[in-house]
C-alpha positions as CSV (number, residue, x, y, z in Angstrom):
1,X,0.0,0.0,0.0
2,X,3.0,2.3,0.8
3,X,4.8,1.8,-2.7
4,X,1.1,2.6,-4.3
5,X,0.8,5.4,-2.3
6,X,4.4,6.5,-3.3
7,X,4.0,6.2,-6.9
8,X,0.5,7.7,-6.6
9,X,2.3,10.8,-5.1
10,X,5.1,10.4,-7.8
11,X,2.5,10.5,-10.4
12,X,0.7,13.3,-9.1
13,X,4.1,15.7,-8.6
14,X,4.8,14.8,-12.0
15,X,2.1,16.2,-13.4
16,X,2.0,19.3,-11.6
17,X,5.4,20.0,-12.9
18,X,4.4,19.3,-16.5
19,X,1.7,22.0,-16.1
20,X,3.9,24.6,-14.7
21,X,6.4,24.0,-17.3
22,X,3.8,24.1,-19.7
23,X,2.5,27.7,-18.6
24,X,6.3,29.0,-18.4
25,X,6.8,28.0,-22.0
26,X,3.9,29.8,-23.0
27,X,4.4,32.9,-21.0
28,X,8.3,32.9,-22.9
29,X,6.6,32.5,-26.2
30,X,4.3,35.3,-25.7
31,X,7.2,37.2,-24.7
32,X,9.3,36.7,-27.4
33,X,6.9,36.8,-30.2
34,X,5.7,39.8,-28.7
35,X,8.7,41.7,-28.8
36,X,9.5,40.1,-32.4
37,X,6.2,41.5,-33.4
38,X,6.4,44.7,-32.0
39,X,9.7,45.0,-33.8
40,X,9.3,44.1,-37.5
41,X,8.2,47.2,-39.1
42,X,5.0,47.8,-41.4
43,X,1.5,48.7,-39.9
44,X,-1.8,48.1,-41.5
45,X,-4.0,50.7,-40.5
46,X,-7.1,50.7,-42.4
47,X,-10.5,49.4,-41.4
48,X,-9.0,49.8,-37.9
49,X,-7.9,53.5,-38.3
50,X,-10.1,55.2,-35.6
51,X,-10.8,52.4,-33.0
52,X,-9.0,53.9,-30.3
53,X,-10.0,57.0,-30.9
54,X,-13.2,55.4,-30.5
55,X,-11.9,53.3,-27.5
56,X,-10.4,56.5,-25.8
57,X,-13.5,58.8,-26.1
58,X,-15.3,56.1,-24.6
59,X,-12.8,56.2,-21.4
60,X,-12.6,59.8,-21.7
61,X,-16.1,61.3,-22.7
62,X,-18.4,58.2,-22.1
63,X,-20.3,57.8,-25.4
64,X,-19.6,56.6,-29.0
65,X,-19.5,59.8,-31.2
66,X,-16.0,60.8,-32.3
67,X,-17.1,64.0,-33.8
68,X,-15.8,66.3,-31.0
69,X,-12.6,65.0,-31.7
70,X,-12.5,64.2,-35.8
71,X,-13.7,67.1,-37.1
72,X,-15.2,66.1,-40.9
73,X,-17.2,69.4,-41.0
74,X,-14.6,72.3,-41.1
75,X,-13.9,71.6,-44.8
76,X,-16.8,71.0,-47.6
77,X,-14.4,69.6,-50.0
78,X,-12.3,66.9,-47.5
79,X,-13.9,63.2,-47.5
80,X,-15.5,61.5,-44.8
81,X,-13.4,58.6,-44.0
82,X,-14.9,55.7,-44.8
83,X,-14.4,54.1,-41.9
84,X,-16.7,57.0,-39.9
85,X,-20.7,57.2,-40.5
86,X,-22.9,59.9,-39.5
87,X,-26.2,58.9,-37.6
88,X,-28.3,61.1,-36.4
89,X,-25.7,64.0,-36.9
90,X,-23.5,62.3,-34.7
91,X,-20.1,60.6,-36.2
92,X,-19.5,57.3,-35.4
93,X,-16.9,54.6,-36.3
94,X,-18.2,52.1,-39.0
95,X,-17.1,48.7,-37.6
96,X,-18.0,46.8,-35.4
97,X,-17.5,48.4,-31.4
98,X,-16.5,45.0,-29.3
99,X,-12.3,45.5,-30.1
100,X,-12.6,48.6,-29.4
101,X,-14.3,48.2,-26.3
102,X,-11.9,44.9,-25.3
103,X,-9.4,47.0,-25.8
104,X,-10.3,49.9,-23.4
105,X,-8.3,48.5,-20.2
106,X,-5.1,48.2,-22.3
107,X,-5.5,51.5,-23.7
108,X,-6.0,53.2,-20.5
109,X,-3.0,51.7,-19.2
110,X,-0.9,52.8,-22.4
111,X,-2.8,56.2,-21.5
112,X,-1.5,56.9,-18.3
113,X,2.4,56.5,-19.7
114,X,1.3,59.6,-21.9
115,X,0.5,58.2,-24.9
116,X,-2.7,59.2,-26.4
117,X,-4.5,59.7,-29.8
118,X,-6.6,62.6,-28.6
119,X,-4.5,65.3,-27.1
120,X,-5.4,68.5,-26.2
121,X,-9.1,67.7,-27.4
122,X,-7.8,66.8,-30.8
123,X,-6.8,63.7,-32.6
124,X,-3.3,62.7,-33.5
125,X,-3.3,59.7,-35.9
126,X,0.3,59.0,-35.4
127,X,-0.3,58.3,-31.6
128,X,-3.3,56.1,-32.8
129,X,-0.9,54.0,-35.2
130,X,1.4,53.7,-32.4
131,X,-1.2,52.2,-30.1
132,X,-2.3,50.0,-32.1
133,X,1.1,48.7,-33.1
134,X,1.7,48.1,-29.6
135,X,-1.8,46.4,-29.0
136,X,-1.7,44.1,-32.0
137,X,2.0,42.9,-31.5
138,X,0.5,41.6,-27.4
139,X,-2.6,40.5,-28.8
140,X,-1.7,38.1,-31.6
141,X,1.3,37.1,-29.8
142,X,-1.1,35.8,-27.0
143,X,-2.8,34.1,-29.7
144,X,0.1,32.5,-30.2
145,X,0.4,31.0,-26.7
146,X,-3.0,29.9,-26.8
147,X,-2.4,28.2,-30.1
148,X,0.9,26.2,-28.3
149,X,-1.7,25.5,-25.1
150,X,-4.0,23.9,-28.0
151,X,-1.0,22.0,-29.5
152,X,0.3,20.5,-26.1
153,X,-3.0,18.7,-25.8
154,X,-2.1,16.4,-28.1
155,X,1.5,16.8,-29.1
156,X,4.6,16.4,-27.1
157,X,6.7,20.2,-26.1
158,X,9.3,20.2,-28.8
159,X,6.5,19.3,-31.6
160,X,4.1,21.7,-30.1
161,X,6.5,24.6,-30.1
162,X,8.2,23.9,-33.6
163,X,4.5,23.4,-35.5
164,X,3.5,26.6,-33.2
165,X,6.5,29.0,-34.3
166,X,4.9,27.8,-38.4
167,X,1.8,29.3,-37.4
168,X,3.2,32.5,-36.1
169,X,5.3,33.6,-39.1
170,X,3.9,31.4,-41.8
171,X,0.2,32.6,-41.7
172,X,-2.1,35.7,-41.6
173,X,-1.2,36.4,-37.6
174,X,2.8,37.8,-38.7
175,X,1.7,39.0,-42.1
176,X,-2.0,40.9,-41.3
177,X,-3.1,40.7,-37.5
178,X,0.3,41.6,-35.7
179,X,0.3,44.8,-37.9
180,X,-2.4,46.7,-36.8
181,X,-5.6,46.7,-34.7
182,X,-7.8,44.5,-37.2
183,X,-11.2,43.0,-35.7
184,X,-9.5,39.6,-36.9
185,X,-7.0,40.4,-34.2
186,X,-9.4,40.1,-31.0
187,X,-11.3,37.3,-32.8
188,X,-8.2,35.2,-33.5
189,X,-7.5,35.5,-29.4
190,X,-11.1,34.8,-28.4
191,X,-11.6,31.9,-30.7
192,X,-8.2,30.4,-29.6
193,X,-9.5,30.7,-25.7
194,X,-12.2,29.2,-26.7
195,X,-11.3,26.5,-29.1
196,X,-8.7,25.6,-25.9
197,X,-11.3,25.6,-23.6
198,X,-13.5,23.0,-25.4
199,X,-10.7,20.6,-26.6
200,X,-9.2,20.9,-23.0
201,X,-12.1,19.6,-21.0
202,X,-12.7,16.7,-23.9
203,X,-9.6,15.7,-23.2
204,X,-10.2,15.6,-19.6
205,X,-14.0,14.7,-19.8
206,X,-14.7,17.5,-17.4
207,X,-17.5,20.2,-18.3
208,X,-16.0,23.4,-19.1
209,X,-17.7,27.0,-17.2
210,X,-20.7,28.0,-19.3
211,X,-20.7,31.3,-18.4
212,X,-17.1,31.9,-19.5
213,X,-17.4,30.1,-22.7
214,X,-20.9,31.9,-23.5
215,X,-19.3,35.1,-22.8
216,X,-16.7,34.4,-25.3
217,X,-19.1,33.5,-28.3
218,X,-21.0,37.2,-27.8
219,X,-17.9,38.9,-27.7
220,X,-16.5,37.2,-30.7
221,X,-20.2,38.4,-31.9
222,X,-19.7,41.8,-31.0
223,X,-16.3,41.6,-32.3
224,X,-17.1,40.6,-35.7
225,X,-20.2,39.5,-36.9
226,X,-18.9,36.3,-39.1
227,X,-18.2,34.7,-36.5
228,X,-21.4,33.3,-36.0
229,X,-20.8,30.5,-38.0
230,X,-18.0,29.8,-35.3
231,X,-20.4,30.5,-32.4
232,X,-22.7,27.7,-34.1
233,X,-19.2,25.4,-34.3
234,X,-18.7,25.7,-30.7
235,X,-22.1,25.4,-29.9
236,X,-22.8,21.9,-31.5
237,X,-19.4,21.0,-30.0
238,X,-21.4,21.5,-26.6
239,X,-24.4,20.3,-27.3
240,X,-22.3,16.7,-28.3
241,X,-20.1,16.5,-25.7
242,X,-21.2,18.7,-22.4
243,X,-24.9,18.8,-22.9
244,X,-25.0,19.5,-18.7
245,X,-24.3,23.1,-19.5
246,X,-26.5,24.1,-22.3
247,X,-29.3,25.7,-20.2
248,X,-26.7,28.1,-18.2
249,X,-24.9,28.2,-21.7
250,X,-27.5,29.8,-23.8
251,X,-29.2,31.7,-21.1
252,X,-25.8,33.3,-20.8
253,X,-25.4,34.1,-24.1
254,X,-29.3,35.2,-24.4
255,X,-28.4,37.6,-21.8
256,X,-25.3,38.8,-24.0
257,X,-27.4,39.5,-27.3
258,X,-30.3,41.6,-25.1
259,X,-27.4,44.1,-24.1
260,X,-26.4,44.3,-27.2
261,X,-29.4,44.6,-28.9
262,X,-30.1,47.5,-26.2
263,X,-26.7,49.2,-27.2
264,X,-27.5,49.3,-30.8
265,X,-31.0,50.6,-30.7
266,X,-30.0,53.6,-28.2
267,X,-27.2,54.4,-30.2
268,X,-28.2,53.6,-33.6
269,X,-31.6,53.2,-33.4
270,X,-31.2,49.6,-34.9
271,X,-31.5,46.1,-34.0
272,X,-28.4,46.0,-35.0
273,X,-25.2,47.9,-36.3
274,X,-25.6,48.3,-40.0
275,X,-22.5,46.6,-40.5
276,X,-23.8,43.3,-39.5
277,X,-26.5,43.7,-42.3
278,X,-27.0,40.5,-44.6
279,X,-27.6,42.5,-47.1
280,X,-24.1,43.2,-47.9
281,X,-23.8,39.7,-49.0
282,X,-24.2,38.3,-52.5
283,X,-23.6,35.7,-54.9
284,X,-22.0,37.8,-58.0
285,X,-18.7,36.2,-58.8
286,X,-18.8,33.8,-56.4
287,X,-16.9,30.4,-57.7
288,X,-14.4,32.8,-58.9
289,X,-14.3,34.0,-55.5
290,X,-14.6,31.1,-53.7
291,X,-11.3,29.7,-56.3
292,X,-9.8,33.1,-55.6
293,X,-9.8,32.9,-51.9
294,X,-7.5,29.5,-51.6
295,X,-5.6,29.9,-54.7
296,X,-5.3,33.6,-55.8
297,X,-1.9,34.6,-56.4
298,X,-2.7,37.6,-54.7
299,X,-5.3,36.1,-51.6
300,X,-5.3,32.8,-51.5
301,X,-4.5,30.7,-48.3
302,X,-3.1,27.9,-49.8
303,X,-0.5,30.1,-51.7
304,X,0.2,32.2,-48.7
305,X,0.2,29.3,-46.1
306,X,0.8,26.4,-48.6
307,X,2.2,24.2,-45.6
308,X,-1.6,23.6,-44.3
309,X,-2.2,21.5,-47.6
310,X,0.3,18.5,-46.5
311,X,-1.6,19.0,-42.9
312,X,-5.1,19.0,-44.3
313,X,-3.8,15.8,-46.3
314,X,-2.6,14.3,-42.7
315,X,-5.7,14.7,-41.2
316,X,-7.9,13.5,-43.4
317,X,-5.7,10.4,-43.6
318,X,-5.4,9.9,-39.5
319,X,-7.7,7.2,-38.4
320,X,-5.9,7.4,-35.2
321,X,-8.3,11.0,-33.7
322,X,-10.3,8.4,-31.3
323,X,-13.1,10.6,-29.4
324,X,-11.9,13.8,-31.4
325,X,-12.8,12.3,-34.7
326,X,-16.5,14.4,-34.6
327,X,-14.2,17.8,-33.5
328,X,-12.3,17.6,-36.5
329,X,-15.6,17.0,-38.9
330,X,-16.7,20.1,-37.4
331,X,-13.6,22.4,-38.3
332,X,-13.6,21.3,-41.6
333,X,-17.7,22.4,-41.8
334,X,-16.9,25.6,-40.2
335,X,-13.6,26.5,-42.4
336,X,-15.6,25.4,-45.3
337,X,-19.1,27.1,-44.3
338,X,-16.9,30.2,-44.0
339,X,-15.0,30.2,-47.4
340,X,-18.8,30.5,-48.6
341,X,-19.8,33.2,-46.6
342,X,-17.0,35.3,-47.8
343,X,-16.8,34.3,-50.9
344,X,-20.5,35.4,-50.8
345,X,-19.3,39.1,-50.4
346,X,-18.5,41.2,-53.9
347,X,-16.0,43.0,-51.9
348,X,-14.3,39.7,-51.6
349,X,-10.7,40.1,-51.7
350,X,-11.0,42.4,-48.6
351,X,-9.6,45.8,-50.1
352,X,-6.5,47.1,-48.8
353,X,-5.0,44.2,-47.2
354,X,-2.4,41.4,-47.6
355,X,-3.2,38.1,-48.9
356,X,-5.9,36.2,-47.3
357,X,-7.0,38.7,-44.6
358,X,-10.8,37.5,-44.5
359,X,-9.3,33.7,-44.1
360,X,-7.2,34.8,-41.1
361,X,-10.7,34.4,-38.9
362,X,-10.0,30.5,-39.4
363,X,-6.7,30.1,-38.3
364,X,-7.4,28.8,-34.4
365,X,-9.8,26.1,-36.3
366,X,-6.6,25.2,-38.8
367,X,-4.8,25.2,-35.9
368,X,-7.0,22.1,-34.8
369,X,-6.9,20.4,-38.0
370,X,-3.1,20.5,-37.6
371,X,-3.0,19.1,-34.4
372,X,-5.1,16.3,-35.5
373,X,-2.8,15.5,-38.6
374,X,0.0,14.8,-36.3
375,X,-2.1,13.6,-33.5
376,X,-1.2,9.4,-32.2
377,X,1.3,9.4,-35.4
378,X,4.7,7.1,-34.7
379,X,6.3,8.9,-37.0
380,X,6.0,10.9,-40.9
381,X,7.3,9.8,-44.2
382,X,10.5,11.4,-45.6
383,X,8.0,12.9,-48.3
384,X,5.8,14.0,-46.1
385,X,8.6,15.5,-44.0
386,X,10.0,17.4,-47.6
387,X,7.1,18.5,-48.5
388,X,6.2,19.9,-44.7
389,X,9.4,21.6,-44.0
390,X,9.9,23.2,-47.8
391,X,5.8,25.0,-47.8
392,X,6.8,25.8,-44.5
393,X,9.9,27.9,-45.5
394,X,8.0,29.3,-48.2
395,X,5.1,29.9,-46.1
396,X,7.2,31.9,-43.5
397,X,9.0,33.8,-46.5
398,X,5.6,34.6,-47.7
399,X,4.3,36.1,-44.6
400,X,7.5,37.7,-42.9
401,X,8.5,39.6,-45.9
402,X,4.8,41.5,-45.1
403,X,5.7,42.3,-41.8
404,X,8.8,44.0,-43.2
405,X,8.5,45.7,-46.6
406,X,5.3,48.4,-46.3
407,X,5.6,47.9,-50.4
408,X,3.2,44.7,-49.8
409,X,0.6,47.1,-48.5
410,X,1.0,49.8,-51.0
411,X,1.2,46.7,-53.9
412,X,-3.0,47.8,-53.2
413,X,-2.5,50.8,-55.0
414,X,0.2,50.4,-57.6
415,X,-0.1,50.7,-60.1
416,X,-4.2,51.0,-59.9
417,X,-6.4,50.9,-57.0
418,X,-7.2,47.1,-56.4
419,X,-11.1,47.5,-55.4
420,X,-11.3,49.1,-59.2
421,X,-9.1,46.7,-60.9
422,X,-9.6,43.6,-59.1
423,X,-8.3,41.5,-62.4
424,X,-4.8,42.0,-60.0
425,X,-5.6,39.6,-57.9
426,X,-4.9,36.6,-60.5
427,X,-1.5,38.3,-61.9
428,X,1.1,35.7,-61.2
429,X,3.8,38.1,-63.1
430,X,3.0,40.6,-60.2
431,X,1.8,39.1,-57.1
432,X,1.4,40.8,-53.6
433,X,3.7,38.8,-52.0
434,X,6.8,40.1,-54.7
435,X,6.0,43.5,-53.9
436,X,9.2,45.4,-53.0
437,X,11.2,42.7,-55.0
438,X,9.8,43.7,-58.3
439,X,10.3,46.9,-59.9
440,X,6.4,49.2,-59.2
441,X,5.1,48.8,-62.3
442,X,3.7,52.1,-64.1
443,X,0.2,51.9,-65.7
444,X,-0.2,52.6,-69.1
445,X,-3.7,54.6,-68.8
446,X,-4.2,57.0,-65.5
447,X,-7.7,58.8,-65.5
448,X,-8.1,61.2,-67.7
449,X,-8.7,65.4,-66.8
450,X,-11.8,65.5,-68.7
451,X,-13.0,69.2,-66.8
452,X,-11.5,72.8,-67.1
453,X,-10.6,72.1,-63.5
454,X,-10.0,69.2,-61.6
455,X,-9.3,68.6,-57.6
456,X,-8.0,65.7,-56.3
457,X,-7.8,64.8,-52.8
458,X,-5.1,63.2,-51.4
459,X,-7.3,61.9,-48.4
460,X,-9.4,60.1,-50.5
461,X,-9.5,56.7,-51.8
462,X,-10.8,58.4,-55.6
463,X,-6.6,59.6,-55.3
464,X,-5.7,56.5,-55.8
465,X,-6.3,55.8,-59.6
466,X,-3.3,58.8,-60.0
467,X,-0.4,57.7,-57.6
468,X,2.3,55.4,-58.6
469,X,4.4,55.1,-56.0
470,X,6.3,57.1,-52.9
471,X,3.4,57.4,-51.3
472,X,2.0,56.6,-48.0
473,X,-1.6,55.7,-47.2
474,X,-4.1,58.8,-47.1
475,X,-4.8,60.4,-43.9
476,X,-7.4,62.3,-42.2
477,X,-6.9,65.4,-44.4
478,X,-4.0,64.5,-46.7
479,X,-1.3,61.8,-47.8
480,X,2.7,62.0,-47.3
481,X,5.0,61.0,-49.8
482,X,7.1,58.5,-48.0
483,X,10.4,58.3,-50.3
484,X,13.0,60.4,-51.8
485,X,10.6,60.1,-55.1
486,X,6.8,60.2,-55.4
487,X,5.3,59.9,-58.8
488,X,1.7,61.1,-59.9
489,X,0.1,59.8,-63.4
490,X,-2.4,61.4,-65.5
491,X,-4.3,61.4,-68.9
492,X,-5.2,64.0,-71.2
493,X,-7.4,63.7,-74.7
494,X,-5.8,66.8,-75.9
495,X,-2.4,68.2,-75.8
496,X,-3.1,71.6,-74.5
497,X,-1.5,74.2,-71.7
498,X,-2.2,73.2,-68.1
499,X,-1.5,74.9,-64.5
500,X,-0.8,72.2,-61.8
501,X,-1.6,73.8,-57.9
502,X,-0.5,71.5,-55.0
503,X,-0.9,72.5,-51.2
504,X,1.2,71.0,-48.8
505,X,3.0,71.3,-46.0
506,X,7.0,70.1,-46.0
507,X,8.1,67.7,-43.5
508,X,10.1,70.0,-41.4
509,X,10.9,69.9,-37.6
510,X,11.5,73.8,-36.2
511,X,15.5,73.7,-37.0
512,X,16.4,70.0,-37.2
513,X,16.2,70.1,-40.9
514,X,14.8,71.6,-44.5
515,X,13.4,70.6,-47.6
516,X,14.2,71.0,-51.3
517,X,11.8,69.6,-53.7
518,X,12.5,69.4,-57.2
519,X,9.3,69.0,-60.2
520,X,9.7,67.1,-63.0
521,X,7.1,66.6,-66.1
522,X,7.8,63.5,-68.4
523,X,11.3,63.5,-67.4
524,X,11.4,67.5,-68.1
525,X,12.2,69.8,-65.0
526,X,10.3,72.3,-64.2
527,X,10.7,74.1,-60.9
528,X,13.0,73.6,-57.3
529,X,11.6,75.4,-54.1
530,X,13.6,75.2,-51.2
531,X,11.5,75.2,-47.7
532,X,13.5,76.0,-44.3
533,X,10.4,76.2,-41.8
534,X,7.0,74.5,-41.4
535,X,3.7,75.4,-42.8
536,X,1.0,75.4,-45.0
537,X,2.6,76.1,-49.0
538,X,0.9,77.1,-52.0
539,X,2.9,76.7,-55.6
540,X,1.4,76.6,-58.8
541,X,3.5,75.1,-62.3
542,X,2.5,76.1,-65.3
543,X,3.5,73.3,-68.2
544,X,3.3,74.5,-71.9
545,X,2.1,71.9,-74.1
546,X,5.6,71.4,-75.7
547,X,5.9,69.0,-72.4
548,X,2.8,67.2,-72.3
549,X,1.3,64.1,-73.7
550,X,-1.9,62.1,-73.5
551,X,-0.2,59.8,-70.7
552,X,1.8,61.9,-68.4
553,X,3.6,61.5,-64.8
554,X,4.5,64.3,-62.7
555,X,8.0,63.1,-60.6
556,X,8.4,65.2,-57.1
557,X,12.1,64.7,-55.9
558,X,12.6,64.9,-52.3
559,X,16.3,63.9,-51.4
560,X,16.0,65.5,-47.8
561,X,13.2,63.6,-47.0
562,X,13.4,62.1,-43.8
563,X,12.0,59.8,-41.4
564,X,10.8,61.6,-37.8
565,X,12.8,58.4,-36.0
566,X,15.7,60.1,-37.2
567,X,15.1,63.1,-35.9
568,X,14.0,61.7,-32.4
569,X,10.5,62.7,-33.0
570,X,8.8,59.6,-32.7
571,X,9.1,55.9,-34.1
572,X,7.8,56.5,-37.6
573,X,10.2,55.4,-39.9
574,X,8.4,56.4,-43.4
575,X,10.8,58.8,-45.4
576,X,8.7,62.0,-45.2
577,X,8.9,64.8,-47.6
578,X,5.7,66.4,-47.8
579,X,2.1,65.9,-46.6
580,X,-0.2,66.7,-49.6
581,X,-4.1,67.9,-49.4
582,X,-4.7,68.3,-53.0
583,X,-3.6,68.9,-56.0
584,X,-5.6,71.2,-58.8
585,X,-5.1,70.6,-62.3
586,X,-6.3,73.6,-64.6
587,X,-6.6,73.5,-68.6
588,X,-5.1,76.6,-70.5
589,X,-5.9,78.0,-73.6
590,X,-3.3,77.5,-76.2
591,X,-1.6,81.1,-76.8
C-alpha cells in the first residue's frame, strides 16, 4: 500500500510540474513573439484607423460619437473617411465596437504613460498608429500561446513549439493581425481561448464553465459579426459533448445578445449595427471568389500558407483522432461554411490588405486540423517530411516579408487601385507577395482630366487611380509622400497648356532640418523650391504643351526627406517629404 501510495504521489508531482512548465513556456513565447512583433516594421492601418479614438473617447467622454474629436465638417471639400458614418448627426466609427471596447483597459493603461490619440481635445493619428502597433504585437502574440496550449494537448513540447512557431510567421497572424488593430485580431485570441477551452475539457472529460465560454461567443459576436458560423461550431461542440451546460450556456449568451441589442438601438436606433446587415452579401462572382480565396496569387490561403495542404492531407488520412474524430468533422464544416460566406461578399478580396486577410478568422480552427494531422502518429514519411518543411519555409518567407516591406501594402494601390481593378488579384507576373522585390510597375492609362478644372484629394480613396508610388496611405486630411521620389500619373485627350496647384505642407521639424523639392514633367524639369520652416505652402507650375502628352507622370524629388525616427520625434520610420491635401489641375488656352 506504501509503494502505491508512493507512486501515486510520484505521479501526481509529476504532473504538476508538466503544467507549470507548460505555462512557463507559453508565458516565454508570448514574450518573445511579442517583442518580435512589435519590432518588425509595417503597420496596417485601415478598417481599424479610428478604433482607439473610439476606445479613448469612450474612457474619456463616455459615449460613441468621435465627432468632437475628428472634425469632418470644417472643410466642404475633405472626404469622410470611410471608416466614420454619420447617424443622427453624430459621427460614429463604422465597424463593429467589441475591439474597441476589449481594448479599453489596455488603452487606459498605455494612457497613463502619456501616450494618447486625442491630445489637447484633438486627434493625433500618429499616436493612434502607435497604439495599435503596440496592441496588436501583445494581442496576436497571446494568440500565439493559446495556439501552443492547443498544441500540447495532443502533441509532445518540442513538436508543439516547432509546428506553433509555423503558425506565427507562416500565416495571416505575422503578415496581417500583428500589424495593426484588425477585428480579426481580438477574434483570433477569443476563438483560440475558446477552441482551448473545449478541446481541454474533452480531453479531460470535465465540463467546461458555461458562463465563461458563453461570454466568449457574444464577444466574438460583437467583435465581428462572421463569427457566428463559429459560435454555431462551438455550440454543436457543446451540445455533443457537455450537454449538462447548455441551459446556463444559452441563457448566458441570451443575456449577451439583449445588451447588445439595447446598445444598438439607443445608439443607432437599430436592432443592429448596419455593419452586421446581410444585405451586404451576395452571390455575383462567387466560384471565382470562392477559387480566388485559396488559390489567388494575390489572396489565397493555400499560396500564402501552402504548408496547411500536407496537414489537411494528414488529417484526413489519421484514423488514429479516437473521441476527437467528430471535432475535427466540425472544423472542416466551419472552415468550409466560412470560405462560402465570404466568398459570398462582392468585396471579396477584402480591399487594402495582404493576402488572405478575411481567411485569417479560421486560423485557431486550422490550428485544430493540424493538431489532428500529427495527432497518435509514430512517426512521418520522408516525403511527407519534404514537402512539410519546404511549404513551410515558403510559407514563412511569404508572410515575414509582409511584416517588413510596407511595399506589400501599398502593392494595393500600384499601379491602380485594387477594389477598381480587381483582375490584380490573379497576376502571377506581379503578385502581392513580390512587392518590393519587383520593380512598381507604371500603368499605361491613368484617369483622364476631362474638366477645365479638376481637384484631387489626397485623403481620399478616388486619389488613388493617380499615384504610382512614394506614397503613403491617405490620412485624415491629406497623404505623405514617403520616399525620396513620389510619382503622380495622369491622362489628357488633348495636348493643351495646363497649370498644376498642389498645397502641402513640408516635413520639417522647427530647425532640425529643411526641404528641397524638385518638379519634374515627363522626365522635363520644371521648378525647385527650397523650404526652411514648417507650414502650409501654396505653388502653382505652369507646363506648356511642348511637355505634355496624352499619358503623363508628374516626378516630385525629395532627397531630404526624412523619417521623424531620425530626428527623435517619434518611431515612424516612413521617409517623409511632404504631406499633400490636394492637387488642382487647370486647362489653359493655347496662346
Amino acid at each position: 500500500m506504501f509503494a502505491i501510495g508512493k507512486q501515486f504521489k510520484n505521479d501526481e508531482e509529476q504532473i504538476v510540474n508538466t503544467c507549470i512548465k507548460k505555462r512557463i513556456t507559453a508565458i516565454l513565447l508570448f514574450l518573445v513573439i511579442s517583442i518580435t512583433y512589435y519590432s518588425l516594421p509595417t503597420t496596417q492601418t485601415t478598417d481599424s484607423l479610428y478604433s482607439i479614438l473610439l476606445t479613448e473617447t469612450i474612457i474619456k467622454d463616455k459615449k460613441i460619437d468621435i465627432g468632437e474629436h475628428f472634425d469632418t465638417t470644417s472643410n466642404s471639400e475633405i472626404e469622410i473617411p470611410y471608416q466614420i458614418e454619420k447617424i443622427n448627426n453624430k459621427e460614429n466609427y463604422y465597424f463593429p465596437h467589441g475591439s474597441s471596447f476589449l481594448s479599453a483597459p489596455f488603452v487606459y493603461i498605455i494612457n497613463k504613460s502619456g501616450l494618447r490619440s486625442i491630445q489637447d481635445d484633438s486627434y493625433s493619428i500618429d499616436n493612434e498608429i502607435k497604439i495599435q502597433k503596440i496592441l496588436s504585437a501583445g494581442l496576436t502574440a497571446a494568440t500565439v500561446a493559446v495556439i501552443f496550449l492547443i498544441f500540447k494537448i495532443f502533441l509532445g513540447n518540442t513538436t508543439s513549439l516547432l509546428i506553433t512557431t509555423i503558425f506565427a510567421f507562416a500565416t495571416p497572424l505575422a503578415s496581417t493581425l500583428s500589424r495593426g488593430l484588425w477585428a480579426h485580431t481580438w477574434l483570433a485570441l477569443l476563438l483560440s481561448i475558446s477552441i482551448f477551452i473545449i478541446l481541454r475539457n474533452i480531453h479531460r472529460k470535465s465540463l467546461p464553465n458555461p458562463y465563461i465560454l458563453a461570454t466568449l461567443m457574444s464577444w466574438m459576436y460583437f467583435v465581428r459579426p462572421i463569427s457566428s458560423i463559429s459560435i454555431i461550431a462551438i455550440s454543436i461542440l457543446c451540445l455533443i459533448y457537455f450537454k449538462k451546460i447548455i441551459f446556463k450556456y444559452c441563457a448566458t449568451g441570451f443575456l449577451w445578445l439583449l445588451a447588445f441589442t439595447a446598445y444598438s438601438y439607443y445608439n443607432f436606433n437599430l436592432l443592429q449595427p448596419s455593419y452586421y446587415f446581410a444585405s451586404r452579401l451576395g452571390t455575383e462572382n462567387f466560384f471565382s471568389a470562392l477559387v480566388g480565396n485559396l488559390f489567388s496569387p494575390s489572396r489565397g490561403l493555400l499560396i500564402y500558407s501552402c504548408f496547411l495542404l500536407p496537414l489537411l492531407y494528414l488529417a484526413i488520412k489519421n484514423k488514429r483522432i479516437e473521441q476527437y474524430k467528430r471535432v475535427l468533422i466540425i472544423a472542416f464544416f466551419t472552415i468550409t461554411s466560412h470560405l462560402i460566406v465570404i466568398s459570398s461578399f462582392p468585396h471579396w478580396w477584402g480591399g487594402y490588405s495582404y493576402g488572405p486577410r478575411l481567411m485569417s478568422d479560421m486560423i485557431p480552427w486550422l490550428v485544430v486540423i493540424s493538431a489532428l494531422s500529427i495527432y497518435n502518429r509514430k512517426e512521418l514519411k520522408p516525403s511527407i517530411i519534404i514537402t512539410l518543411l519546404t511549404t513551410s519555409i515558403l510559407s514563412l518567407l511569404i508572410n515575414t516579408w509582409a511584416a517588413y516591406s510596407q511595399k506589400t501594402i501599398e502593392w494595393n494601390g500600384i499601379p491602380d487601385n485594387i477594389d477598381s481593378n480587381p483582375a490584380r488579384l490573379w497576376d502571377w507576373k506581379k503578385p502581392q507577395f513580390l512587392a518590393g522585390i519587383q520593380q512598381s510597375p507604371i500603368t499605361i492609362s491613368f484617369p483622364i482630366i476631362k474638366n477645365d478644372k479638376t481637384i484631387i484629394l489626397l485623403n481620399s480613396i478616388a486619389a488613388d487611380a493617380f499615384l504610382i508610388d512614394g506614397w503613403s496611405y491617405a490620412e485624415s486630411r491629406s497623404r505623405w509622400t514617403e520616399a525620396k521620389t513620389a510619382r503622380i500619373g495622369f491622362g489628357l485627350e488633348t495636348i493643351q497648356p495646363i497649370s498644376i496647384s498642389l498645397e502641402f505642407e513640408p516635413f520639417i521639424e522647427l530647425d532640425k532640418n529643411t526641404q528641397s523639392i524638385v518638379f519634374y514633367i515627363n522626365g522635363e524639369r520644371l521648378e525647385e523650391y527650397s523650404f526652411k520652416s514648417p507650414g502650409l505652402e501654396k505653388i502653382t507650375l505652369e507646363i506648356s504643351d511642348e511637355y505634355l502628352k496624352n499619358q503623363n507622370i508628374i516626378t516630385i524629388e525629395i532627397p531630404e526627406a526624412t523619417s521623424p525616427a531620425s530626428l527623435g520625434i517619434s518611431e515612424d520610420k516612413r521617409l517623409l517629404g511632404m504631406a499633400v491635401y490636394q492637387i488642382e489641375i487647370n486647362k489653359q488656352n493655347k496662346q
